[in-house]
N, C-alpha and C positions, 0 to 999 in steps of 0.2 A: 615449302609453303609459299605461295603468291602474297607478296609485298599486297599491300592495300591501294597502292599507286597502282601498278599491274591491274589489279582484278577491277577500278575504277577505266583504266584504258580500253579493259575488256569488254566492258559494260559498254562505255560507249563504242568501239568498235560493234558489237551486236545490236545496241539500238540503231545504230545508222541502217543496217542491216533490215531490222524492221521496219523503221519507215518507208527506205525505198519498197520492199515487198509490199507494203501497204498501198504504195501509189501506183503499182505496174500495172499496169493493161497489158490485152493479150496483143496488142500493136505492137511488138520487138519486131525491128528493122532486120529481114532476109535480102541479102543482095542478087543478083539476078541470079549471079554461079553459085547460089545456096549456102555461101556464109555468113552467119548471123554476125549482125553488126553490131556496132555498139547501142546501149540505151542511153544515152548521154550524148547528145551531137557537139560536134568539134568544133561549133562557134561555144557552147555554153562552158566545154572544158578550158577555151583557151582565153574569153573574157574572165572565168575565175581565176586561171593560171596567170591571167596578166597582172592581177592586181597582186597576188603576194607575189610574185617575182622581182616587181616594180617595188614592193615595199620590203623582201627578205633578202631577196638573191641579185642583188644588183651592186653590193657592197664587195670593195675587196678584200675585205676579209673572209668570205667565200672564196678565195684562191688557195693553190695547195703550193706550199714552198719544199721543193726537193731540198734536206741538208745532207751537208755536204761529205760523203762516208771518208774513212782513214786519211786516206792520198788524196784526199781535193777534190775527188771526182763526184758528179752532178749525175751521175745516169741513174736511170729508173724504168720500171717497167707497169705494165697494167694488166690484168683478165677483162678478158668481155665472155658473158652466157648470155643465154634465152630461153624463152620456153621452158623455161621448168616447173612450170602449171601444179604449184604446190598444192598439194590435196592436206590429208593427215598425216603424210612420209616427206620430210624435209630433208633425204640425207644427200640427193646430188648437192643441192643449195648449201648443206652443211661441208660439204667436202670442198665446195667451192673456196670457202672461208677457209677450210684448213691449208689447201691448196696455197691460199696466197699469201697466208700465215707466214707458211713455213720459207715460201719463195722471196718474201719481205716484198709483197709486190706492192706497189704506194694506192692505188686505189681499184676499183670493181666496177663495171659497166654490166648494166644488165639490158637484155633487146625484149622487154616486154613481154606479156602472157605468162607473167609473175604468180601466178596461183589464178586455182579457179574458186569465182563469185560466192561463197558461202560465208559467214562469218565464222566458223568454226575452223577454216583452213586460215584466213586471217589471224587468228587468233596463234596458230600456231606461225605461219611466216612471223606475226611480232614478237613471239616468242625465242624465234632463232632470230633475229637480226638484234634484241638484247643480249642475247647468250654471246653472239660474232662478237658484237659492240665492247662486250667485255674481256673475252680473252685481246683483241687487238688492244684495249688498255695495259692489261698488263702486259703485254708485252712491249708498248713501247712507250709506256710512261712509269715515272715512278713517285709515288705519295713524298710528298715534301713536308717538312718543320710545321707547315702554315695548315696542314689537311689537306692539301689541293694534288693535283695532278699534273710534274713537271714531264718536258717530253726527254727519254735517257739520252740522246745522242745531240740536245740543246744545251751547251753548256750558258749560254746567258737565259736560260729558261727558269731562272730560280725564283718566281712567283707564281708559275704554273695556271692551270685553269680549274673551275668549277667542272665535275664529272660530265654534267650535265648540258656542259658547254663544250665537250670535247666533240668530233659530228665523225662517227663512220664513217667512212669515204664507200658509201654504197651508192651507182648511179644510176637510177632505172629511167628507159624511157616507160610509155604506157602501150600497151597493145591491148587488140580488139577483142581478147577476151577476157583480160582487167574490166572489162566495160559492159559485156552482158549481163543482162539482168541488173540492170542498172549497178555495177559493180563501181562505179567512180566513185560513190560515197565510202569506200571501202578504200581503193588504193588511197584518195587524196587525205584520208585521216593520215594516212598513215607519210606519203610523199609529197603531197600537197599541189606541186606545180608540175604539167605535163608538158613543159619546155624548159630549157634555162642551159643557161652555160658557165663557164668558171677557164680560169686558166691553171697551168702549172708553171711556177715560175725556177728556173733551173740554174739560178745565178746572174755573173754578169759578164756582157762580151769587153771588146779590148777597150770601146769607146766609154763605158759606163754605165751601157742602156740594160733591161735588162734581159735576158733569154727566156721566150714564153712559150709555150704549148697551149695552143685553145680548145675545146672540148664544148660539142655544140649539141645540144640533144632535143631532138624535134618530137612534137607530137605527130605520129600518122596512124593513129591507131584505128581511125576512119575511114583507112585508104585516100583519103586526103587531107590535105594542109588546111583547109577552112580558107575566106575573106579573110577574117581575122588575124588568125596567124601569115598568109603571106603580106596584111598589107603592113605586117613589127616586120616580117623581115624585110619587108623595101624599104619603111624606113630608117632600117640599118640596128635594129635592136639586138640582134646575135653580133653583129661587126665584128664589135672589142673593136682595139686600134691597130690593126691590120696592121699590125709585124711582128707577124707571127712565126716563128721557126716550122713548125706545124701544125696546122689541124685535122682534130678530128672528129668525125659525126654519127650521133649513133640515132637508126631510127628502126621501127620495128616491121613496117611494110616496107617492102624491096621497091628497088629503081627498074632494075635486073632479076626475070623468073628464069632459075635452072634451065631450066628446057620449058619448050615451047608447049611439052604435055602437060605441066605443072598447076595442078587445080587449087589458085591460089587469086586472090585480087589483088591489083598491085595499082599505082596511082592512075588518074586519066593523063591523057598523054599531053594536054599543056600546061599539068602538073609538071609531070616528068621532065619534060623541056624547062620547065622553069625551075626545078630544081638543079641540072645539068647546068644550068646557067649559073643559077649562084653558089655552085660550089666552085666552080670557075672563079666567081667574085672570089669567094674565099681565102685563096689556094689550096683547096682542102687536100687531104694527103691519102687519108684513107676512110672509106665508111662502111659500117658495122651495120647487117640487118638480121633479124631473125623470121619468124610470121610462118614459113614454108618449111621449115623442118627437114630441109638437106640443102648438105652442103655446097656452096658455088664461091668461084672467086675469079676476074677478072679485070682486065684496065682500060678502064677508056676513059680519051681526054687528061691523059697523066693520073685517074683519079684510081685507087685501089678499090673495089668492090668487094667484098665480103659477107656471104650470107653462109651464119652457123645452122648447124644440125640443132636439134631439141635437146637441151641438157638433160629433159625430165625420163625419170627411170620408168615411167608408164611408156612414151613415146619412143623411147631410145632403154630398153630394160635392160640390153648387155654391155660392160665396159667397152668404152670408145674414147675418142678424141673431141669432145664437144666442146670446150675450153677453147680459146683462142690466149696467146699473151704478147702484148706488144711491147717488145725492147728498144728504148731507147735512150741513145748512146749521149756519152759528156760530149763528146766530140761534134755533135752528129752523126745523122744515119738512124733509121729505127731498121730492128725486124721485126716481123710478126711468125708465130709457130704455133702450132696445133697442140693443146696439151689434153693427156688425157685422163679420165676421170675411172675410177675403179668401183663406185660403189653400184651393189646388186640391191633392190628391194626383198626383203625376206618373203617366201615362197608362205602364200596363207593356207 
């Protein structure tokens, strides 16, 4: 039975749903190579985006603290997907979570084109990211004295938090089909801001200071950055405090198309140069793109490129490798590896 909370989220998830259909005109943005673009332009997502990032996601308590397993050691690892253009079948997405379940991986990066524009596939994406939400509770928290939710492997964790204050470590960026048919009212109920960053923090080195990992997530779901969003990043809004061990950047249109035959939009080119540049600033280490639905990987400028295949079982219907997981080390050093995903869509 649907909680009365649920079926009130659901209500509004569907009314948002209706008023954008109420306001659309037949004017939805076609790009010259015939990708429909988004209906929400990349100045209006990322003046909304500024203001609760500025007011939610600027706190460090938005950071994720690796603790510390049996022997001392601080290593951790992550998944990145994409494209899994949720319809009424959520089982790549479900597998994802069990995937990383079971691999104890600390957080989930997703490359945009999260479900397609209906409120009724929303309805089930929020469906499964409560269901995720909650096995990842029990599994690594446990009900204390007080009601609340300590984490098992916190031993000074004996005041625990409110359920509801606990936050999924799911991290999507937005892609250009989150956005048709005016679909931002849709993603942002649900994830709110189409930029933001956070660190992992992994202890501490020999001086005192402490050991970070950055995590940068860009809106390009427009095939470009907007005025707006480059002129937060010149003024240094992603920065952090640039000592960083690693960073990494996830966005959903590529830097880098596969091959030159590749019928995909990718930034204008002193976008491109401008972002080549500031991941330079960065030191970025590796970045993660989805959009194009095969697989590429490549180095240039010391930086790792990475564009996954479609997790989604319509795009990609036979088991494969669509999973990406980055391991990295107490010591240092990361790797990245291919993992693969086994679920089939039932034959209608």
């Amino acid at each position: 039975m649907v909680s009365s909370i649920m079926k009130a989220k659901y209500i509004i998830i569907a009314s948002a749903m209706v008023l954008v259909a109420l306001t659309q005109t037949s004017c939805e943005k076609v790009s010259p190579i015939g990708v429909l673009m988004a209906g929400t332009a990349v100045e209006d997502r990322v003046k909304m985006s500024e203001l609760y990032y500025k007011e939610y996601l600027m706190d460090a308590q938005n950071n994720i603290i690796v603790q510390p397993d049996e022997g001392g050691g601080r290593e951790y690892s992550f998944l990145v997907g994409g494209d899994s253009h949720v319809t009424t079948d959520p089982g790549r997405m479900d597998e994802m979570f069990d995937i990383g379940l079971e691999n104890n991986d600390l957080l989930y990066c997703h490359l945009g084109d999260i479900a397609d524009t209906k409120p009724e596939y929303y309805i089930v994406l929020d469906s499964l990211l409560r269901e995720a939400k909650e096995r990842y509770v029990n599994k690594y928290y446990v009900k204390n004295d007080l009601g609340r939710w300590s984490k098992k492997n916190d031993p000074y964790d004996e005041f625990g938090y409110d359920y509801n204050d606990i936050k999924f470590p799911f991290f999507p960026v937005v892609g250009n089909h989150d956005l048709t048919h005016n679909g931002w009212a849709l993603w942002s109920n649900i994830f709110h801001s189409s930029f933001y960053e956070f660190d992992v923090i992994c202890g501490y080195n020999e001086n005192g200071g402490r050991i970070r990992d950055h995590f940068i997530f860009l809106d390009t779901a427009s095939g470009t950055l907007g005025q707006r969003q480059v002129e937060l990043i010149e003024e240094g809004l992603l920065d952090g405090e640039n000592d960083y061990r690693y960073t990494f950047v996830f966005s959903h249109t590529n830097i880098f198309l596969p091959s030159h035959l590749q019928f995909a939009s990718t930034f204008p080119r002193e976008e491109a140069y401008f972002l080549l540049n500031q991941f330079d600033k960065w030191g970025v280490s590796a970045i993660f793109c989805g959009h194009v639905h095969k697989w590429d990987e490549r180095f240039f400028n010391n930086v790792y490129y990475v564009t996954l295949d479609s997790m989604s079982e319509r795009n990609s219907p036979d088991p494969g490798d669509y999973l990406v997981r980055v391991k990295v080390y107490d010591g240092g050093g990361y790797d990245i590896e291919r993992v693969h995903m086994s679920y089939v869509a039932p034959k209608k």
